[in-house]
C-alpha positions in Angstrom: 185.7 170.9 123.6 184.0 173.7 121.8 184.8 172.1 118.0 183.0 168.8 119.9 180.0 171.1 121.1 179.5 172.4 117.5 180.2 169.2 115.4 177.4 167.2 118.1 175.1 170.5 117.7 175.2 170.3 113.8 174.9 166.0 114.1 171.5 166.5 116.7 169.9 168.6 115.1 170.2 167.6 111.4 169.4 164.0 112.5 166.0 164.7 113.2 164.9 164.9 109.3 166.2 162.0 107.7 169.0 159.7 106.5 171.8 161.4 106.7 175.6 161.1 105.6 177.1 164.5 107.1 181.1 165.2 106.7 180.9 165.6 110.6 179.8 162.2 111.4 183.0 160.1 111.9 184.3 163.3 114.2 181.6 162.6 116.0 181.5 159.2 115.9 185.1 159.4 117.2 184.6 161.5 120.1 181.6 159.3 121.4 183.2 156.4 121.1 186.5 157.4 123.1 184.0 157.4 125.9 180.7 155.0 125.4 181.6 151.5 123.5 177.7 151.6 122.5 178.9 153.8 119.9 181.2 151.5 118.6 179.2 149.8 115.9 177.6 152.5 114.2 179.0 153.5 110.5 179.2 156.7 109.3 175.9 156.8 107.9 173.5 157.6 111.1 169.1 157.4 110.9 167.7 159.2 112.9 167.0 156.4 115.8 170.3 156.8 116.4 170.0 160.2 117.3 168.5 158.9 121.2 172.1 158.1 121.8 173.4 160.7 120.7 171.6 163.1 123.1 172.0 161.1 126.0 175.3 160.8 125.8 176.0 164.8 125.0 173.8 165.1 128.0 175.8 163.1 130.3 178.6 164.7 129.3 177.2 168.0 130.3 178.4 169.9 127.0 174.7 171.0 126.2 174.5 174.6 125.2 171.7 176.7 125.9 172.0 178.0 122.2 171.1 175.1 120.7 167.3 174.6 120.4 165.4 171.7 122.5 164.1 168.2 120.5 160.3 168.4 120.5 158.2 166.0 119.1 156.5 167.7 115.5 153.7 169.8 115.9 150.5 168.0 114.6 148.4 169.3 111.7 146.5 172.5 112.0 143.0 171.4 112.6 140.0 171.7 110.0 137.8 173.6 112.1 135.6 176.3 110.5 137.2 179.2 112.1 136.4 182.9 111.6 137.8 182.4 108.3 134.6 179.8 107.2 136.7 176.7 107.4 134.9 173.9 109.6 135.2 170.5 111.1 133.2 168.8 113.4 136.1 167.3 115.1 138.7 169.9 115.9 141.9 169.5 117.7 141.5 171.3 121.4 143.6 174.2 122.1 146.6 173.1 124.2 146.2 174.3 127.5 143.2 176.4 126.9 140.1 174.2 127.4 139.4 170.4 126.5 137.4 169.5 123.9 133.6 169.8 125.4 134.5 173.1 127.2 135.5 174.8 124.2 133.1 177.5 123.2 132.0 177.1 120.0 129.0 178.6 117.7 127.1 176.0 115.8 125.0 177.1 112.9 122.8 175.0 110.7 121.9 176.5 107.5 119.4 174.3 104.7 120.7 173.1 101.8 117.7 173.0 99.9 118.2 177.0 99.2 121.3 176.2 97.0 120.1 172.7 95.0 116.5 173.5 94.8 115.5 176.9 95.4 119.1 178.2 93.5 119.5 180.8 95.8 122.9 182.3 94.9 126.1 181.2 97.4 126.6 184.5 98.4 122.6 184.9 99.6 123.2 181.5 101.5 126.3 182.5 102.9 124.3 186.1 104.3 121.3 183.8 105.9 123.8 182.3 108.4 125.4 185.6 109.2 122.0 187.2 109.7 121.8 184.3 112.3 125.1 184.6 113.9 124.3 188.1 114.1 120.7 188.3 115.6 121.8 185.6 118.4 124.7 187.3 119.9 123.1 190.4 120.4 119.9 189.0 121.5 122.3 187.1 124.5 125.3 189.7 124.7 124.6 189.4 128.3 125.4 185.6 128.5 129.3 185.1 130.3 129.5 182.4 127.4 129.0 184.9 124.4 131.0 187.7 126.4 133.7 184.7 126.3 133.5 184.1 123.1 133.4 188.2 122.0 137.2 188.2 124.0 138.6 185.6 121.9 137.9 187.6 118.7 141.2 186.0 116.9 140.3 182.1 117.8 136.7 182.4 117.4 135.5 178.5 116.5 132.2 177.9 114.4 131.0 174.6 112.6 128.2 175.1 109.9 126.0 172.5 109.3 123.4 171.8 107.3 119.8 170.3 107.2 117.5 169.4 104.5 115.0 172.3 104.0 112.0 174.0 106.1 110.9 171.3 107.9 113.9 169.9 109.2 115.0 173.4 110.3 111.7 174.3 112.4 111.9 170.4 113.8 115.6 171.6 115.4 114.4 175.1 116.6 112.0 173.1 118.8 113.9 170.6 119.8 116.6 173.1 121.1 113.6 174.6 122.9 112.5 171.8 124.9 116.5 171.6 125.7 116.4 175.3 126.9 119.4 175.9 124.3 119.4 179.7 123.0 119.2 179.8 119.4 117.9 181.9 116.5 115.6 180.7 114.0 116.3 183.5 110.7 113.2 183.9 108.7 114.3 185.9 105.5 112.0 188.7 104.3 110.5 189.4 102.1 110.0 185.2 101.3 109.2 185.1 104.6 110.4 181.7 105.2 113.0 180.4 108.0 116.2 179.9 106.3 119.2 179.5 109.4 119.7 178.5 112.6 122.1 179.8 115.1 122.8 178.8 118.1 124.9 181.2 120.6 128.5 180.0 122.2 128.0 177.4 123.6 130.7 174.8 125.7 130.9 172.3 122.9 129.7 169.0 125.0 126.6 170.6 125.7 125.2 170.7 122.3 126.9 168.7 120.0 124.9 165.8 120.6 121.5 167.9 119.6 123.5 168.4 116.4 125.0 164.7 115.6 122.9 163.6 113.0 123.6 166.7 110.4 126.1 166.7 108.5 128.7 169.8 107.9 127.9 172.2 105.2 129.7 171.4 101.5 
């Protein structure tokens, strides 16, 4: 019984991956098949769909061990969000059992584009306008229960950078967000004296992603 645990363990389990002709096949083979004639037609060489029967027949048999590890479907890609690390997407896969996808807090921060193709500001003087931004709006609202949120969750902080054509198109969001009531900060860089970033604070995603739609994410 214990050499049939073992040889079903190693069948299960190795299965999973791919097309596989292992040496304990036909022992296994042989031991389902002395009790479930379903088993009767398969060859030594088993796919993995074959693997369904396989489990519900060790299960039936109540020869499960607990030291063999549950079947789980695979684990999706790690989503493309911008996290704390500067990667973004505009799309990102919820956290599992945290919060869907609109209540998810997430700081969106729109930054032009015109400083890098027209103006030639250097990357890492663009980079600084949008953390002057970030910066200025939390502690102007570090009272808020969504930026206090959002401060807890230091290691799963979620961003997505986006970016707009040049002046006008910035100053045309900072009032729209203020007919909206959304909090934001508009960064006007000294000594040019001209508004260069927008941040918005935490915010649960559903309620300002539409006000955002039409700009694309920052490249």
């Amino acid at each position: 019984r214990d050499m049939n645990n073992l040889r079903l363990s190693l069948l299960c389990n190795g299965l999973l991956c791919a097309r596989l002709t292992v040496r304990v096949v036909p022992h296994a083979l042989k031991f389902l098949q002395s009790s479930d004639p379903r088993t009767a037609t398969l060859g030594s060489s088993v796919t993995a769909s074959d693997c369904g029967l396989f489990v519900d027949r060790w299960r039936s048999m109540s020869v499960m061990t607990t030291d063999v590890a549950p079947l789980h479907d695979p684990v999706p890609a790690a989503n493309s969000e911008h996290h704390s690390s500067g990667m973004a997407s505009d799309e990102p896969v919820p956290d599992r059992g945290v919060a869907s996808n609109d209540e998810q807090l997430v700081q969106f921060v729109v930054v032009r584009r015109d400083l890098l193709k027209t103006l030639e500001w250097p990357v890492g003087s663009v980079i600084a306008q949008a953390c002057h931004a970030c910066t200025a709006v939390m502690w102007q609202h570090k009272d808020q229960p969504d930026v206090q949120a959002y401060f807890l969750a230091t290691d799963s902080m979620h961003k997505v950078i986006k970016e707009c054509k040049g002046e006008a198109q910035l100053r045309t969001l900072a009032q729209r967000l203020d007919q909206e009531g959304v909090h934001h900060k508009l960064w006007i860089e000294q000594p040019e004296n001209i508004p260069t970033a927008l941040a918005l604070r935490p915010y649960p995603r559903g309620r300002v992603a539409p006000l955002l739609k039409k700009f694309n994410l920052f490249k």
